[in-house]
Backbone as a ProteinNet text record, in pm:
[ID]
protein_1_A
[PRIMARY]
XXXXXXXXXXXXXXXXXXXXXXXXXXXXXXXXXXXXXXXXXXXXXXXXXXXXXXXXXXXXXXXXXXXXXXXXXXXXXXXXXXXXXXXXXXXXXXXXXXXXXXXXXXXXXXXXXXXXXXXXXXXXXXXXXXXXXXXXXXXXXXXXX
[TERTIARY]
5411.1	5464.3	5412.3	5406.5	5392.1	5214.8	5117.9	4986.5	4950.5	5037.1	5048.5	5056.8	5182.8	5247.2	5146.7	5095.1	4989.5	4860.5	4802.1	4715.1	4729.8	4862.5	4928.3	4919.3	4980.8	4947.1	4824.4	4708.6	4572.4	4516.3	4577.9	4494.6	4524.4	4710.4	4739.4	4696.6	4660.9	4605	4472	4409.2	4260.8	4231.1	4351.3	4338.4	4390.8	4468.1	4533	4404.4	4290.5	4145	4090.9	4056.3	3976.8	4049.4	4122.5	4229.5	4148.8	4238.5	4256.1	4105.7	4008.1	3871.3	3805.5	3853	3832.6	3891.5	3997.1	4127.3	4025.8	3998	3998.8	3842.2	3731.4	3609.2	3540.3	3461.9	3439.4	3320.7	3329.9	3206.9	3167.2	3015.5	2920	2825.9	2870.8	2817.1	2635	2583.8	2442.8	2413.3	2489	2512.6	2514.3	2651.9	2692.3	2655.7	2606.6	2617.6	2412.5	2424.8	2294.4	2317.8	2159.8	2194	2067.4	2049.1	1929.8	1834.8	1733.4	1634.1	1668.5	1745.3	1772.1	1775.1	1740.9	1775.4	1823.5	1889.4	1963.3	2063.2	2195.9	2295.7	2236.5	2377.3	2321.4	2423.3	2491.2	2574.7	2515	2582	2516	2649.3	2648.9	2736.8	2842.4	2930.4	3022.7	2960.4	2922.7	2902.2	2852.2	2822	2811.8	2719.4	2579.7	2539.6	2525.8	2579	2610.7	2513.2	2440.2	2406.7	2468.5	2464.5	2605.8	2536.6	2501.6	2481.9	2563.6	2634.2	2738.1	2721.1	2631.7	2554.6	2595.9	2560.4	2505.2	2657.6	2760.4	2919.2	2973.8	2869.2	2949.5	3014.7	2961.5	2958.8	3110.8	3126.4	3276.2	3370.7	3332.9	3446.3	3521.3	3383.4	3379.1	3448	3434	3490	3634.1	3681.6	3845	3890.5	3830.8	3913.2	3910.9	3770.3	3788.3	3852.1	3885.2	3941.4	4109.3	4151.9	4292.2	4313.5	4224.4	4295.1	4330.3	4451.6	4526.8	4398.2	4458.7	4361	4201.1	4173.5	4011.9	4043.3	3913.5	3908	3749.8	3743.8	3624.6	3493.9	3483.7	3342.6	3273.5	3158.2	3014.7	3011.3	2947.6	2880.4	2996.9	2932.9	3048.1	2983.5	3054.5	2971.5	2843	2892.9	2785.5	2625.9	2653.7	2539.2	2473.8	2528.3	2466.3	2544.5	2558.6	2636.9	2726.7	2794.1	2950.8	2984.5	3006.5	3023.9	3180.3	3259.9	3364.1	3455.4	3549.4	3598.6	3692.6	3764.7	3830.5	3850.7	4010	4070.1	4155.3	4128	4245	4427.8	4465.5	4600.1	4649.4	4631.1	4678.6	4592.9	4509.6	4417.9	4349.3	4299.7	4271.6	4101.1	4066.8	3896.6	3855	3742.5	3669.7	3551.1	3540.4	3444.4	3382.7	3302.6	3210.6	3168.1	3158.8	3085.3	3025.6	2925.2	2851.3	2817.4	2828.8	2769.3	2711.6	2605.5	2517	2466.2	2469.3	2424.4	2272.9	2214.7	2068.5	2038.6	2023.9	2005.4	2160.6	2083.1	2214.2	2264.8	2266.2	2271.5	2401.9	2480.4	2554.3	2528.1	2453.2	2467.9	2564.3	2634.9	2709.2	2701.3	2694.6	2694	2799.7	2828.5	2997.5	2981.7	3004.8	2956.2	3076.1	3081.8	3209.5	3110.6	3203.9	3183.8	3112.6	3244.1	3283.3	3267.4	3245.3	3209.2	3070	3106.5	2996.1	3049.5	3164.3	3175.1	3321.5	3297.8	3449.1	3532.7	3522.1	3563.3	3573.6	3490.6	3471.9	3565.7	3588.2	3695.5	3622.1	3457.7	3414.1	3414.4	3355.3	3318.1	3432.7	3568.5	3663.8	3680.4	3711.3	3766.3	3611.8	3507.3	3391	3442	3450.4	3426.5	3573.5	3682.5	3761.9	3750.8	3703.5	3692.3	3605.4	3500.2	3440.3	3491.9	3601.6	3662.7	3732.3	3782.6	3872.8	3842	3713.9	3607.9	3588.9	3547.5	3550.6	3675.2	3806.7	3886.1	3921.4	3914	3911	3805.3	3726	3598.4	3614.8	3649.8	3757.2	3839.1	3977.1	4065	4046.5	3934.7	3851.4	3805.1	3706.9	3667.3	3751.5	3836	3985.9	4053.9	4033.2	4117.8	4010
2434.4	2564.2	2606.9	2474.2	2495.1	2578.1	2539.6	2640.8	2724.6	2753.2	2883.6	3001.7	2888.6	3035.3	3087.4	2955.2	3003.5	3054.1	3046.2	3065.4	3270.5	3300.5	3425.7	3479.5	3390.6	3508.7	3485.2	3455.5	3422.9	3555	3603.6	3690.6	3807	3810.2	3944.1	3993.9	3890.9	3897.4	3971.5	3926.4	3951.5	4095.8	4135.5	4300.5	4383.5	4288	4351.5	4434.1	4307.1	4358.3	4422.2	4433.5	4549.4	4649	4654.5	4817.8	4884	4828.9	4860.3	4871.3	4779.1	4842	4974.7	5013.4	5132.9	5223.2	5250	5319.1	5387.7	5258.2	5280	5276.3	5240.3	5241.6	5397.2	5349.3	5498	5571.2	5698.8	5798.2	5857.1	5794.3	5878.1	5938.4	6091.2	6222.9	6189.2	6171.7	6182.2	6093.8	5983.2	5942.4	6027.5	6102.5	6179.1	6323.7	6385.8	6556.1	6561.8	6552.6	6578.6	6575.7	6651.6	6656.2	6652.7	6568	6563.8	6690.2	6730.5	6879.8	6882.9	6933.7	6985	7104.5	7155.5	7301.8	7331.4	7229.5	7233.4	7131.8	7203.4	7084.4	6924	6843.8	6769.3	6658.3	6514.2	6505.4	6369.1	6236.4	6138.3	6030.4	5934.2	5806.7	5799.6	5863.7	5855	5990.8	6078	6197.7	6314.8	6402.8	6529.2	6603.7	6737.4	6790.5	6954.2	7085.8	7194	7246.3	7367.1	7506.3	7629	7716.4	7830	7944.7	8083.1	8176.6	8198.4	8262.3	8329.3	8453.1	8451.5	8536.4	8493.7	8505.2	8482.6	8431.9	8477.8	8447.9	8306.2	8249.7	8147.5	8036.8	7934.8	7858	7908.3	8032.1	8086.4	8013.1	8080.6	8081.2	7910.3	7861.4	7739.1	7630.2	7691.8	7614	7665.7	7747.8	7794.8	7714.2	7713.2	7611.5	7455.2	7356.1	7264.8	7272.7	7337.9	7321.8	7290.5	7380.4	7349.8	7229.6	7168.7	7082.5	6964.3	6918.9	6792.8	6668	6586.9	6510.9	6484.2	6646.6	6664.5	6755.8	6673.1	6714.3	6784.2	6855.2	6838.7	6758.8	6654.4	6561.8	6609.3	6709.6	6772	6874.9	6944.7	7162.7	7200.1	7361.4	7411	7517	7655.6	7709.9	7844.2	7814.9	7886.5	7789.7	7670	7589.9	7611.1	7687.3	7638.1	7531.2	7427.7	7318.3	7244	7202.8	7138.6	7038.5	6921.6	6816.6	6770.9	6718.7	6743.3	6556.3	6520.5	6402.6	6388.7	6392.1	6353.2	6218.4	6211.6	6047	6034	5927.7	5919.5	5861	5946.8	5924.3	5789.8	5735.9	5564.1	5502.8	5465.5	5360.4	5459.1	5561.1	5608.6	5622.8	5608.6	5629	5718.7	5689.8	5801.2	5896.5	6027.2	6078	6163.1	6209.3	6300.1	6454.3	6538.3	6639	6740.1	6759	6855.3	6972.8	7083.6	7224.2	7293.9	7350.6	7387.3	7551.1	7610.5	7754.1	7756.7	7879.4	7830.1	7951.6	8063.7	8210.7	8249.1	8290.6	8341.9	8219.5	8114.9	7974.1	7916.7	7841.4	7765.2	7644.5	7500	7378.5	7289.3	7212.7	7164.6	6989.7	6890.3	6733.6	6661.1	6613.8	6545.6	6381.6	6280.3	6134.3	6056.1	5937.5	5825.1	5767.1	5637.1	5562.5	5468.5	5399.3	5259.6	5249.4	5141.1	5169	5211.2	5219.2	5228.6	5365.6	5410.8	5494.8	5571.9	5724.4	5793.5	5806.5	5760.1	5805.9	5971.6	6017.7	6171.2	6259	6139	6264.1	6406.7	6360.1	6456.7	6548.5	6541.4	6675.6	6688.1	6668.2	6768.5	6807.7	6745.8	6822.3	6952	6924.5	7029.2	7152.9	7068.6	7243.5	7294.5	7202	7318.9	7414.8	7351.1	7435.6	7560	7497.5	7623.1	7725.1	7690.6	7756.8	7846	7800.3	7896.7	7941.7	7966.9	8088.1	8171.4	8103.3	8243.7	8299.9	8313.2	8353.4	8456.5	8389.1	8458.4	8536.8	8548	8648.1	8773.4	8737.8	8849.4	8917	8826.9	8901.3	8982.6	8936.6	9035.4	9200.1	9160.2	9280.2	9344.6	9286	9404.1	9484	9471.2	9534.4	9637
4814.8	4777.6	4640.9	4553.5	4436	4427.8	4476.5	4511.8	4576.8	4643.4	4742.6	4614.2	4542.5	4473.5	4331.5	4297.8	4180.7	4242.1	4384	4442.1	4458.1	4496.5	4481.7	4356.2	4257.2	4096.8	4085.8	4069	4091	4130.1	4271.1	4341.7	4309.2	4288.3	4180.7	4057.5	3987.9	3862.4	3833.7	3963.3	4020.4	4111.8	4144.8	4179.3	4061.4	3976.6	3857.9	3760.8	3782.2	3682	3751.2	3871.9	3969	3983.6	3965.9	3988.1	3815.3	3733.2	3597.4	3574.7	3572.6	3584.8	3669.3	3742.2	3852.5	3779	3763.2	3646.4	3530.3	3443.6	3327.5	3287.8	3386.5	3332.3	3271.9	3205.2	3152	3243.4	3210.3	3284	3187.5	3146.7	3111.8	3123.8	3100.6	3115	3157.5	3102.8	3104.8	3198.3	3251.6	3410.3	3544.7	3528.6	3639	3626.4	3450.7	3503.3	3534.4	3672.3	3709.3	3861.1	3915.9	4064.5	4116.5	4231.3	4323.9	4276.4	4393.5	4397.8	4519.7	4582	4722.6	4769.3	4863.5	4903.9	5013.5	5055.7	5201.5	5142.1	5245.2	5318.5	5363.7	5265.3	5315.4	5287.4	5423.4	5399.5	5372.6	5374.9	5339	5330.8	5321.2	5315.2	5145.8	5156.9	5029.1	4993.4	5006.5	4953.3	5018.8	4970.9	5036.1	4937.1	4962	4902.4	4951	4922.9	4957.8	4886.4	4965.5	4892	4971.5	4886.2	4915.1	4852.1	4912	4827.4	4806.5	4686.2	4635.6	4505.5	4486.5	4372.2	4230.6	4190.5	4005.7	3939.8	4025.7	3941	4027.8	4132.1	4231.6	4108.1	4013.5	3938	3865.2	3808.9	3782	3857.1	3971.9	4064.7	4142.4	4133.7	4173.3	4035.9	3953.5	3782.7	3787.5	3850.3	3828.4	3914.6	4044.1	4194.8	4141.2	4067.6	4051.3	3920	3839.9	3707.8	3746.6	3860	3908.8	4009	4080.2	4190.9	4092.1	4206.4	4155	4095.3	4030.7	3930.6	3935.3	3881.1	3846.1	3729.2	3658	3489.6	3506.1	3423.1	3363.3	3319	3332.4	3291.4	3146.9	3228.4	3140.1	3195.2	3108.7	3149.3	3089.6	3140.8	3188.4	3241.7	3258	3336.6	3265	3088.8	3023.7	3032	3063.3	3082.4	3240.3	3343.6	3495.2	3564.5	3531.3	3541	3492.4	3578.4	3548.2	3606.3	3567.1	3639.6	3628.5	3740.1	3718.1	3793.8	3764	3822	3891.7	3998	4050.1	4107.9	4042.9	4105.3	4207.8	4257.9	4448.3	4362.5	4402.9	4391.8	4360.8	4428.7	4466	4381.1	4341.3	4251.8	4162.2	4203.4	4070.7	4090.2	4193.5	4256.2	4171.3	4107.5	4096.3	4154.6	4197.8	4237.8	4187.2	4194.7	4093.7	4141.1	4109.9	4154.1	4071.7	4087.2	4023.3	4039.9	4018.7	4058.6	3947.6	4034.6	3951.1	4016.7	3910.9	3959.2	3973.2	4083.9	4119	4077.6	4036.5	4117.4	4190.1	4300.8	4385.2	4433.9	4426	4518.8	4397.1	4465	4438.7	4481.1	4436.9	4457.4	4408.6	4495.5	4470.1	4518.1	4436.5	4480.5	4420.9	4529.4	4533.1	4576.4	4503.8	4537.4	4493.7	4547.1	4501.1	4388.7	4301.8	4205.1	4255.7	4307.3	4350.1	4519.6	4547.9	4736	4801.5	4900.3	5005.7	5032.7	5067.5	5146.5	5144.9	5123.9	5092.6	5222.4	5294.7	5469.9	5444.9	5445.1	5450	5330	5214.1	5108.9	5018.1	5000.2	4904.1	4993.4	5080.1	5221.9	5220.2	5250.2	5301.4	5140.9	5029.7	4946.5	4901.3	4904	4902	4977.6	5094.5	5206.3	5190.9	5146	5092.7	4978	4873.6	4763.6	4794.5	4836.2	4885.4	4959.6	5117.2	5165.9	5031.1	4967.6	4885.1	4802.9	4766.2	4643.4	4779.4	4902.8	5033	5025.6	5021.3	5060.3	4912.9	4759.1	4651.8	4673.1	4743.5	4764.9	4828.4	4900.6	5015.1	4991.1	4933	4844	4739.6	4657.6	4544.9	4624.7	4730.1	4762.5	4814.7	4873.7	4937.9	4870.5	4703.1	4619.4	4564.2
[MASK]
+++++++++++++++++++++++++++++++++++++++++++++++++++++++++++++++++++++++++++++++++++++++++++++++++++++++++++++++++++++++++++++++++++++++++++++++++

């Protein structure tokens, strides 16, 4: 009983440092605020890469939606630079993911990738194509008025 049970704080101890390392490692900027040369969609294993016309203000619009969702900060850019790189963490441990958008012209690119892992089971793509969904819908609502 007596190694079971130290065999147990052992292993707690040991997700205790992989959590708290995931948590607390740092992100630096000149790491994450950058993005492929792509000009197409494009989805990929733990990440996702979007282009979007939206004209010359998409990067705005796209900096107000990620500036508000639940725990995503800011990173690097902003949007007087073209680009903005931005972080979001998973609720529960504290994942980090990354995304970048970058104004093209009329084009909105946008690349969204995990830290840690192989693989987001599809979180950047859904949280992407929502954000995006909802600069379409602020788009709409704009021109209706």
């Amino acid at each position: 009983m007596g190694r079971m049970m130290m065999l147990g704080w052992i292993l707690l101890a040991a997700l205790v440092v992989v959590f708290g390392f995931i948590r607390l490692a740092p992100s630096d900027p000149l790491d994450w605020n950058t993005q492929p040369e792509l000009s197409e969609d494009k989805e990929f294993r733990g990440g996702v890469f979007r282009v979007v016309r939206t004209g010359p203000e998409g990067l705005e619009r796209f900096d107000r939606i990620a500036s508000n969702a639940p725990r995503t900060k800011l990173l690097a850019g902003s949007v007087d630079d073209q680009m903005a790189t931005y972080v979001t963490r998973t609720k529960l441990f504290g994942f980090p993911d990354y995304t970048t958008a970058r104004q093209d012209g009329e084009f909105l690119k946008v690349y969204a990738r995990l830290r840690f892992g192989r693989s987001d089971l599809g979180t950047n793509k859904a949280r992407i194509d929502a954000w995006l969904a909802q600069m379409d819908l602020a788009a709409d609502t704009a021109d209706n008025h």
